[in-house]
Every structure is written in C-alpha cells, then in structure tokens.
MARLUMVEX-534466 format. One record per residue (C-alpha): x, y, z; residue number from 1. Coordinates in steps of 0.02 Angstrom, whole numbers, padded with zeros to 5 digits. Each point is the difference from the previous one (the first is absolute). Layout:
N
+--------+--------+--------+-----+
!      X !      Y !      Z ! pos !
+--------+--------+--------+-----+
!      X !      Y !      Z ! NUM !
...
+--------+--------+--------+-----+
***
This chain:
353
+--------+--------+--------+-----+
!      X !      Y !      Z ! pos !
+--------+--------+--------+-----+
! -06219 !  01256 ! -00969 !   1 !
!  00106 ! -00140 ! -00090 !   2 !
!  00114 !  00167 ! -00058 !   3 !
!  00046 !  00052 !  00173 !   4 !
!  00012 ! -00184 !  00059 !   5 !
!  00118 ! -00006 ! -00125 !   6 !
!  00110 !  00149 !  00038 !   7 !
!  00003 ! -00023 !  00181 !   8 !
!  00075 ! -00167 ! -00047 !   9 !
!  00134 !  00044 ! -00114 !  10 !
!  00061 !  00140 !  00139 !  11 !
! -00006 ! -00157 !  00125 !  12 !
!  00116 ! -00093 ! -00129 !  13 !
!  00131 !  00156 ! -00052 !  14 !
!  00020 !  00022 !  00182 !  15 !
!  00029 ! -00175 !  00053 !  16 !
!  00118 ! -00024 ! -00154 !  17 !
!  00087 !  00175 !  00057 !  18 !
!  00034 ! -00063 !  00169 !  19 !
!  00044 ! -00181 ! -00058 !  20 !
!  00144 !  00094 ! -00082 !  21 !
!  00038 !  00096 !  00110 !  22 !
!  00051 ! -00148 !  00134 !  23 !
!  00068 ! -00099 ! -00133 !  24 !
!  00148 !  00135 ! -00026 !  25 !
!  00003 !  00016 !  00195 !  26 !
!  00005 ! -00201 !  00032 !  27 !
!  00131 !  00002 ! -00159 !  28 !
!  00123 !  00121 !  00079 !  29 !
!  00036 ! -00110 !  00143 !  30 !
! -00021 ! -00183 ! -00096 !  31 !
!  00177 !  00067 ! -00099 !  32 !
!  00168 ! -00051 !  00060 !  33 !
!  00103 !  00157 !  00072 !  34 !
!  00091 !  00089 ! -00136 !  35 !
!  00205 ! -00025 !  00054 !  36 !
!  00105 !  00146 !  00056 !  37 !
!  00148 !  00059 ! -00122 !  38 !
!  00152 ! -00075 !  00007 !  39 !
!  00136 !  00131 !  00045 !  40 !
!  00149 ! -00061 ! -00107 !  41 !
!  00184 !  00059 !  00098 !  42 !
!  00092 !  00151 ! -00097 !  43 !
!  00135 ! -00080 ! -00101 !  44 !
!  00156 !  00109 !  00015 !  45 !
!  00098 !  00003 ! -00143 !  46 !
!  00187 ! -00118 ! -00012 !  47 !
!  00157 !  00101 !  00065 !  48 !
!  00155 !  00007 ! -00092 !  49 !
!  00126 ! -00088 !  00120 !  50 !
!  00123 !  00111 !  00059 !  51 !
!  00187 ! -00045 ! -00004 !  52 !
!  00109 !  00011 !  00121 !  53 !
!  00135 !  00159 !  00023 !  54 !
!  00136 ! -00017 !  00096 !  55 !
!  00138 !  00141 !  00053 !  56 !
!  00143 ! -00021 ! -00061 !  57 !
!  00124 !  00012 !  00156 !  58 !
!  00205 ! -00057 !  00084 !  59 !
!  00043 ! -00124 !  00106 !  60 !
!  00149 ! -00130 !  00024 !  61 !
! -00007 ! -00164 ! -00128 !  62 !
!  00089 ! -00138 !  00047 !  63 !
!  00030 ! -00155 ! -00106 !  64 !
!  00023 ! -00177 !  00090 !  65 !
!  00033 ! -00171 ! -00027 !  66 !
! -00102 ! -00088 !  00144 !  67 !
!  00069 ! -00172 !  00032 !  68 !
! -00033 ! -00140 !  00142 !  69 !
!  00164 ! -00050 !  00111 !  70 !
!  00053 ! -00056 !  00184 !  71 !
!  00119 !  00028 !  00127 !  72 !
!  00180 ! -00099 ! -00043 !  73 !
!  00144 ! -00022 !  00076 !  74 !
!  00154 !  00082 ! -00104 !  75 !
!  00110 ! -00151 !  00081 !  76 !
! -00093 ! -00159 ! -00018 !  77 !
!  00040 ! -00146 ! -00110 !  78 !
! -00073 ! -00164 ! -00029 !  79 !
!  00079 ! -00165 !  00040 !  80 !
! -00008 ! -00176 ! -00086 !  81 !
!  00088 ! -00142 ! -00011 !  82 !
!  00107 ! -00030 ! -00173 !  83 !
!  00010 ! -00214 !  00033 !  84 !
! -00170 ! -00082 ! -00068 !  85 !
! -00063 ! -00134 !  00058 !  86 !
!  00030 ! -00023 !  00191 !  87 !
! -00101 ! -00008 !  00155 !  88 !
! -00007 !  00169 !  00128 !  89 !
!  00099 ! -00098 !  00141 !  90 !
! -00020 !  00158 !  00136 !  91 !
! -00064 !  00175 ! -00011 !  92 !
!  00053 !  00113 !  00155 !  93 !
! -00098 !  00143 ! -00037 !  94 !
! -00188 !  00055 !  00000 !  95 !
! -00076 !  00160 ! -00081 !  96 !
!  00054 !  00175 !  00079 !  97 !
!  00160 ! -00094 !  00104 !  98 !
!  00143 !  00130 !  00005 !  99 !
!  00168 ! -00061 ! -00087 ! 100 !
!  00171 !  00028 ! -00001 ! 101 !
!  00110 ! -00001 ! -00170 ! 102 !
!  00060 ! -00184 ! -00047 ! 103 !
! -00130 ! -00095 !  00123 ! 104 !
! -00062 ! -00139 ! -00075 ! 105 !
! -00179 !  00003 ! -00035 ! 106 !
! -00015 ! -00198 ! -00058 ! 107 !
!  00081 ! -00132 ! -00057 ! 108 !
! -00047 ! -00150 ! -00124 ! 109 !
!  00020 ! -00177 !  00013 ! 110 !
!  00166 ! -00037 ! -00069 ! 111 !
!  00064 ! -00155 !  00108 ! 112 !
!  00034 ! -00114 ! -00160 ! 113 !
!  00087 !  00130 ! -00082 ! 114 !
!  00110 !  00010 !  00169 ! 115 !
!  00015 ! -00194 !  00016 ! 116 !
!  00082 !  00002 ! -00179 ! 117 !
!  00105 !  00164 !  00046 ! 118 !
!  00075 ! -00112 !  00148 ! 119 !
!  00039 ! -00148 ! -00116 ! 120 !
!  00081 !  00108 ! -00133 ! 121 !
!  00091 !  00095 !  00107 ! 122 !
!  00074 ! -00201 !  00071 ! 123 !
!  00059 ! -00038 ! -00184 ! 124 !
!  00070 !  00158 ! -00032 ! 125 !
!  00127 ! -00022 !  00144 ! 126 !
!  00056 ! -00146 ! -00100 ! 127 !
! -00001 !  00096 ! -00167 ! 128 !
!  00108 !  00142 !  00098 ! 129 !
!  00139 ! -00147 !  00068 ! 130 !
!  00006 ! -00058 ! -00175 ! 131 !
!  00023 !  00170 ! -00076 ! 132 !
!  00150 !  00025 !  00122 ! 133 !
!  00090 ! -00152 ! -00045 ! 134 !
! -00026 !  00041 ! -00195 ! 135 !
!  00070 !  00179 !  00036 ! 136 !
!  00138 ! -00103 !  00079 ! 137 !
!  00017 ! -00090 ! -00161 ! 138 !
! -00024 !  00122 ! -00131 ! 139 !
!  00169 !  00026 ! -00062 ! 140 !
! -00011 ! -00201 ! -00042 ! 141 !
! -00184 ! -00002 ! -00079 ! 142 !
! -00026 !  00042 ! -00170 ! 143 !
! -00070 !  00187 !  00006 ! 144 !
! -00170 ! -00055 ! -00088 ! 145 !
! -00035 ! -00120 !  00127 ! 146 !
!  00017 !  00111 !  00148 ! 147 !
! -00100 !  00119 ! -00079 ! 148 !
! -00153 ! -00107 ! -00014 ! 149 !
!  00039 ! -00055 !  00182 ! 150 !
!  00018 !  00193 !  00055 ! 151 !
! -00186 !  00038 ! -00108 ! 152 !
! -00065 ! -00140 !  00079 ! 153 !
!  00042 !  00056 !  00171 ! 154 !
! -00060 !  00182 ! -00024 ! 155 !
! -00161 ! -00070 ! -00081 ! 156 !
! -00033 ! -00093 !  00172 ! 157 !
!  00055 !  00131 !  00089 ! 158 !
! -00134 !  00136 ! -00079 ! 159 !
! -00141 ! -00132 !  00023 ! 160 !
!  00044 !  00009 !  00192 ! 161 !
! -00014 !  00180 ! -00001 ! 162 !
! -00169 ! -00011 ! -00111 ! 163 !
! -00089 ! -00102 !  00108 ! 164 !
!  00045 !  00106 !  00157 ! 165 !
! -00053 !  00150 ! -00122 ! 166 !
! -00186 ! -00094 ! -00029 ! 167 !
! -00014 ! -00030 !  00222 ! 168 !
!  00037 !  00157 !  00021 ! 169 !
! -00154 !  00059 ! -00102 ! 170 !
! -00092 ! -00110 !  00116 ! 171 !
!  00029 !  00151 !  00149 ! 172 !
! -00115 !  00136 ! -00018 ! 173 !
!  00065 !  00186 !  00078 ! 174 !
! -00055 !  00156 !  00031 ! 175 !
!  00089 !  00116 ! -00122 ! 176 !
! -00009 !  00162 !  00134 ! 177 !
! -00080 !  00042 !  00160 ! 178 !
! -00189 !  00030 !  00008 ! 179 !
! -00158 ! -00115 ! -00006 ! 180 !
! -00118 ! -00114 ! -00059 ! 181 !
! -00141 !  00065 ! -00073 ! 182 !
! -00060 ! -00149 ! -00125 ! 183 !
!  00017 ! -00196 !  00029 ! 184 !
! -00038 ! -00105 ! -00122 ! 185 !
!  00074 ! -00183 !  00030 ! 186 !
! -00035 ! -00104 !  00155 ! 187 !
!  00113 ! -00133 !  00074 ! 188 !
!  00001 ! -00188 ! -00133 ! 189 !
! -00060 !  00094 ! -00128 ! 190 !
!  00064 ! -00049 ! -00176 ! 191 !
!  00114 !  00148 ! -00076 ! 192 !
!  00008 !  00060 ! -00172 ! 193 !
!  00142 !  00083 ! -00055 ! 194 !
! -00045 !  00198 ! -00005 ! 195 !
! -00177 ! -00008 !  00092 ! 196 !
! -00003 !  00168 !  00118 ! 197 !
!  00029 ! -00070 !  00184 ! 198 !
! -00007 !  00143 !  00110 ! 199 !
!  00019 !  00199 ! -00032 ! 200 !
!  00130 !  00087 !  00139 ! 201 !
! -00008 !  00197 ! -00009 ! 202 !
!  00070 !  00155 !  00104 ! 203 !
! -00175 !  00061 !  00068 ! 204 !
!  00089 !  00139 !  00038 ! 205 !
!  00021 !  00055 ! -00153 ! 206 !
! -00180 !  00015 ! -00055 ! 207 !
! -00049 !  00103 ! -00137 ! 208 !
! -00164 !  00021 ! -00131 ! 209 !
!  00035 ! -00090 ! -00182 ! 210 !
! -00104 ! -00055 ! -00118 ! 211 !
!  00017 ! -00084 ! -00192 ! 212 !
! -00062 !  00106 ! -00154 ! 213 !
! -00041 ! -00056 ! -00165 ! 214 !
!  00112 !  00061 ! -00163 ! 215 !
! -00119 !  00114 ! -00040 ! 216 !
! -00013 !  00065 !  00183 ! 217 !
!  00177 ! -00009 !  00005 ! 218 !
!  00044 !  00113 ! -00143 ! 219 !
! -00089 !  00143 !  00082 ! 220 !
!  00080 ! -00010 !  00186 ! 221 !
!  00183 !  00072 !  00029 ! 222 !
!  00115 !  00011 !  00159 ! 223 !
! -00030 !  00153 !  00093 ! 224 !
! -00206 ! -00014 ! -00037 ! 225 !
! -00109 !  00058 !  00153 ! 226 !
! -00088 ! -00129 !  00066 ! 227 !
! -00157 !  00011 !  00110 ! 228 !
! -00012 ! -00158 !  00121 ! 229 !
! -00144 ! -00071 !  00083 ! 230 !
!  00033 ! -00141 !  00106 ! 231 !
! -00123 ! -00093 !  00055 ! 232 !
! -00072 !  00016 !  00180 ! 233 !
!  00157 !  00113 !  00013 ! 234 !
! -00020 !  00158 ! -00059 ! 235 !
!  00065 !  00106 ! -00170 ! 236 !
!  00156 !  00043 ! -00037 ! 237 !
!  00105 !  00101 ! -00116 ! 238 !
!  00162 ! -00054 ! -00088 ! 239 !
!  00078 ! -00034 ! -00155 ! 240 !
!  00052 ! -00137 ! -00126 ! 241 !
!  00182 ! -00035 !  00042 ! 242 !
!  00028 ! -00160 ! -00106 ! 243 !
! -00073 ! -00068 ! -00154 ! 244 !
! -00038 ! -00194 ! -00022 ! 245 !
!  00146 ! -00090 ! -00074 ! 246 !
! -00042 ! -00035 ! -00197 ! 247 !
!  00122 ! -00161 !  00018 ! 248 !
! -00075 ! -00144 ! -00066 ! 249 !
!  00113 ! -00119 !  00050 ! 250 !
! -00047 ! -00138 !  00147 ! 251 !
!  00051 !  00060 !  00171 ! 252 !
!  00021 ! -00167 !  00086 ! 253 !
!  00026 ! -00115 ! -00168 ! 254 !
! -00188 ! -00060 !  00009 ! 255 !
! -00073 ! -00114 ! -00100 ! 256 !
! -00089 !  00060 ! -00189 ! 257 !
! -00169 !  00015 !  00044 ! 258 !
! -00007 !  00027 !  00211 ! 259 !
! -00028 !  00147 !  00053 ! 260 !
!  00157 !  00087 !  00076 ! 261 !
!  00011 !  00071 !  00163 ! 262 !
! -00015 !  00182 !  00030 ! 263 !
!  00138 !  00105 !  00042 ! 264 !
!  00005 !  00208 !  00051 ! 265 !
!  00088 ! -00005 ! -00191 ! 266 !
! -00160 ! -00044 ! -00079 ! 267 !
! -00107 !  00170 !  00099 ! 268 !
!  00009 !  00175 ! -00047 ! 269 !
!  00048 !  00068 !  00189 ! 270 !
! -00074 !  00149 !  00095 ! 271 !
!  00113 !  00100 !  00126 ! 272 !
! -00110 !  00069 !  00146 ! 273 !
!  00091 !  00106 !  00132 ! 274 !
! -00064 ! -00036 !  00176 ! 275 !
! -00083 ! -00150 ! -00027 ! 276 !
! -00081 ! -00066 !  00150 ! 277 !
!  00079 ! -00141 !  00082 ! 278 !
! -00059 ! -00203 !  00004 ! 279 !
! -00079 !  00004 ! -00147 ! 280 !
! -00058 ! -00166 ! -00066 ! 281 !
!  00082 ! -00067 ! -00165 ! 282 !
! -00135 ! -00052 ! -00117 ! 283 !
! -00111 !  00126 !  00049 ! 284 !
! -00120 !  00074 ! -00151 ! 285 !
!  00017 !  00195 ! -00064 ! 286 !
! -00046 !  00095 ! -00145 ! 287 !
!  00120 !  00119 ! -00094 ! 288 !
! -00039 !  00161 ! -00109 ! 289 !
!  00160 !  00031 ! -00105 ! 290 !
! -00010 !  00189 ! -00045 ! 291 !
!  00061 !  00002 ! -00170 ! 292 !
! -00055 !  00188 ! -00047 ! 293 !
! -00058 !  00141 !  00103 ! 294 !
! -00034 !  00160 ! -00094 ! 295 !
! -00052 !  00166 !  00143 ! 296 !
! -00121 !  00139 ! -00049 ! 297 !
! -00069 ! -00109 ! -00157 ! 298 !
! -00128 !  00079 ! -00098 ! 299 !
! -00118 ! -00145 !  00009 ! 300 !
! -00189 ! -00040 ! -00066 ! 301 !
! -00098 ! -00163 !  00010 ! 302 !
!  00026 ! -00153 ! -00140 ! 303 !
! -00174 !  00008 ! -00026 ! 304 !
!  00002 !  00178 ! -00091 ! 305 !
!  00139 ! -00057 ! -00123 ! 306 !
! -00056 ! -00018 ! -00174 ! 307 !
!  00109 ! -00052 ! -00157 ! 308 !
! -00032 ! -00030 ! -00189 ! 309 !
!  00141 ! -00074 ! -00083 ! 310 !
!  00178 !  00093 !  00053 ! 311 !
! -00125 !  00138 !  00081 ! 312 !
! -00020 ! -00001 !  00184 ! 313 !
! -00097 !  00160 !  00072 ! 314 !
! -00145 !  00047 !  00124 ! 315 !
! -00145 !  00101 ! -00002 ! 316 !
!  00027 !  00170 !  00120 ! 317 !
! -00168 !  00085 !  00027 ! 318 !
! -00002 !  00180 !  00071 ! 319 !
! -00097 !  00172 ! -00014 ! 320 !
! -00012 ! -00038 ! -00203 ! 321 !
! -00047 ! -00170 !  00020 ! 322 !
!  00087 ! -00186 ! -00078 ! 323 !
!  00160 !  00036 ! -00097 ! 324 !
!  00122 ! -00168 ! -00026 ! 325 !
!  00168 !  00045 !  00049 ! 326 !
!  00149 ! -00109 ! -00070 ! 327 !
!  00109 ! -00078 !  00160 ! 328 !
!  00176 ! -00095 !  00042 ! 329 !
! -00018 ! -00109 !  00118 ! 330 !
!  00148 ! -00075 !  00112 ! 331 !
! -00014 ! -00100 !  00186 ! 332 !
! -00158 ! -00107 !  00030 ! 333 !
! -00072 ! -00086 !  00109 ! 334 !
! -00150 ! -00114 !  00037 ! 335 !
! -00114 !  00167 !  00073 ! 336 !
!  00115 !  00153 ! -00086 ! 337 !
!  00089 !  00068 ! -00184 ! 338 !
!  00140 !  00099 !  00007 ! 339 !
! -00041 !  00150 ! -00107 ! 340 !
!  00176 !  00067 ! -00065 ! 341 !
! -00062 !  00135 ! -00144 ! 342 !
! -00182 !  00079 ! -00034 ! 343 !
! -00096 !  00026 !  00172 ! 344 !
!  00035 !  00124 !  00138 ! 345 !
! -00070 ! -00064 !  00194 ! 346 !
! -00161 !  00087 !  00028 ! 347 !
! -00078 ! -00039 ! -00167 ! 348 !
! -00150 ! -00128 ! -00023 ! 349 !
! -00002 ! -00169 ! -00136 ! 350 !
! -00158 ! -00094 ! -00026 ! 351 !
!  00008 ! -00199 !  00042 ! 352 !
! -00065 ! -00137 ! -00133 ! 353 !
+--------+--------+--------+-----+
***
C-alpha cells in the first residue's frame, strides 16, 4: 500500500514539474524584449571618373578691342583765365550756357589803381615829351652822350606807359570765338589767381565722342580704327578714330608746376561719327571699343583646352580612336576664343582641363 502511495505520488510530481515547465517557456517568450528588425544599409554605388569637357572645334569672327571710358566734347572749346594774379572779379556778364559772340567780354578784374597810376603817368609823360622836343631842338649843341641818356631815358618812360596799359588790358576777359558757356567757375569779388580756369566757351555744334588713353592703351590704337559707340541714354553708334591725343607735354595755358591744366580737344583721341544726332549734350558719358584686330573665318577653340609644357603648346583631339595630343600655333585671342592658325580642321573635337 505504501508502494502505490508512493508511485501515484511521484506521477503527481513529474506531471506538475512537466507542466511548470511548460508555462515557464510560454510566460518566458513574452517576458523578452522584441528582437529588432535588420537594418537595410543603402547600395553604395561606386565613384565616377569625372568626365572632361569636349568642345568642337569651330569659325567665327575675333575681334580685338581696347575698351576705354570717354564723353561727348566739343572739337572748338577752350578754357579761359585770367594771366594778372592777385585782383578782385569786378563784373562777370555771363552765366553758364549764355550764347557769345567772338571778342565779348566775359569779365573784368578790379584794376582801378592800376588805372589811377596809368592817368598820372600818362600827365608826366606829356612833360617828358615837351622836354624831348626842345632837346631834339638842341641836339646839334649837346654833347652826343648826353642826349643819348636823355633819348634812353625818354624811351624807358615811354615803354613803362605802354606796359602798364599792356597789364589793364589783361584785366578784360573775351570770348576768343562765337559759341557758349558751358562751365563757370568764378563769381563776381572773388579773389583771382593768375591761371585758375574761369569759364570753358565751346562750339556745341561741333560735338563729337573723345576720350584719353593710357600709353599702353595708346600704343595699340591708330587713326582709321573702327570704333563702336555707345552713348549713353542715346543710342550706339559706329565710327572711327580720326585723331590721336597730342603726346605734347608742354603747358597749354603756361600753368603753374603742380595745378592741374585744363583740358583741351588736343589732349583726346577723337572719334568721327557720320550722322550724329543733333543737341547732344557736351559732357555726356560713353564707352568706346577700339577694334584693333579682326581676323574672319578663324579657326577658333576655347582657352580652356590649351595646354603647354615649356616651348610646347598643343591640345588633346579625341575622335573614333580615342585621345591623341596634337601640336598647335596659335594666333588672335580673346577673353572667350584662340585663334587656331596650324593643326586643327573645324568639325573636330578637343577635351577642356
């Protein structure tokens, strides 16, 4: 009896321990954290060889230019001063853009003590001119030395009349042709200095586009050039250089060392334009292009497939059989084109750096 007690108890046990088990895996399945998915890592393509650029090798038209900055002169204009230094304006009859005729006065200084003395001298010469009668009455009696010193003396007072009318006469400032003010740079009781620009006259009727070059610009530009004009808020125009800038250094108006001197048409390289409109402003801005060179039908390829070692300049063609560096001469360039001149044909292909 204590035998099959015993049995029926140890089958109790195995099958609670069995199914103790049993719901411990079950429980323990569900107790775990969720396993995480697989990352799916993005295909890495392999790096591409960058490509270089091919270009055709084609014609066209090169032109070479000197681009400068200019305005619209007058080919008549000149600019007036006063040569006495130190003297009030006394009157100024004119005003910017007044029409004048030649030899009208534009101003005049204050010169009224220099006319006082004029007056006075002119008095006392009378008396030196009796005097020099009655010792041309009495020459054959004087000794010859003394009526030459008399004679000296009496031309010497003589020229210092003429002198001083000379230095008034400076005083008078006239227009030296027909046309008009454009500048005015003095007003009335101003103090003068010898040589300071007082006002500009100029034929505004003979307008034309100038402007000044450098040396080095200068050395590139010759009469006959073509010139393409833009004017501004006027339009573009065609023409060509007709006169190159004087290379004179020498002052035009006897200015001081170290003032600026006035310009003058002299001092611009000039640009003849046929049909020109009409009342055009003087001073007005405009840009030039100078053709220097023009070369039709170039051969031409860009500057960035150039390539040189040493004396060696060549390109790299590529066709059918692939890369093959081809030796070049090169002639006309420009900022954007090369003048090919021996070595390509239009039609073939160069690779870029």
């Amino acid at each position: 009896m204590s035998m099959k007690w015993w049995t029926g108890n140890l089958f109790k046990r195995s099958f609670v321990v069995a199914a103790s088990v049993s719901l411990l895996f079950a429980s323990g399945c569900s107790l775990l954290p969720p396993e995480q998915e697989e990352e799916v890592l993005p295909e890495i393509a392999p790096p591409q060889i960058s490509k270089k650029p091919e270009y055709e090798v084609t014609t066209a038209t090169l032109e070479t230019k000197v681009q400068v900055i200019g305005k619209l002169i007058s080919l008549e204009e000149e600019t007036l001063f006063f040569t006495l230094d130190g003297k009030h304006l006394k009157e100024l009859y004119v005003k910017p853009g007044d029409k004048v005729t030649a030899g009208q006065v534009i101003g005049e200084l204050d010169v009224d003590d220099l006319v006082k003395t004029l007056r006075l001298e002119r008095l006392a010469f009378k008396k030196e001119e009796i005097a020099m009668k009655e010792t041309l009455r009495q020459r054959d009696e004087m000794d010859p030395i003394e009526f030459e010193e008399r004679s000296i003396a009496f031309e010497e007072r003589k020229q210092k009349l003429a002198d001083m009318e000379e230095e008034i006469a400076k005083a008078t400032l006239k227009a030296p042709f027909g046309g008009t003010i454009v500048s005015l740079n003095a007003e009335k009781g101003d103090l003068i200095k010898a040589y300071d620009p007082i006002a500009i006259v100029a034929d505004t009727n003979q307008i034309t586009p100038a402007a000044k070059l450098s040396k080095t610009e200068l050395e590139k530009v010759a009469a006959g050039m073509e010139v393409a004009v833009n004017i501004n808020s006027v339009g573009d125009f065609k023409g060509t250089v007709k006169q190159l800038p004087s290379t004179s250094e020498e002052p035009g108006n006897g200015g001081q060392p170290g003032e600026p001197e006035p310009e003058r048409p002299e001092d611009f390289l000039i640009v003849e334009i046929k049909d020109l409109p009409k009342n055009l402003n003087r001073g007005t801005p405009l840009s030039l292009n100078i053709i220097t060179k023009r070369t039709e039908n170039a051969i031409v390829i860009p500057p960035s497939t150039l390539r040189s070692i040493g004396s060696r300049t060549y390109v790299q063609v590529i066709d059918e059989e692939g890369k093959r560096e081809v030796d070049v001469e090169i002639g006309q360039q420009t900022a954007t084109q090369v003048e090919v001149l021996k070595g390509l044909t239009p039609g073939q292909k160069v690779v870029g750096r």
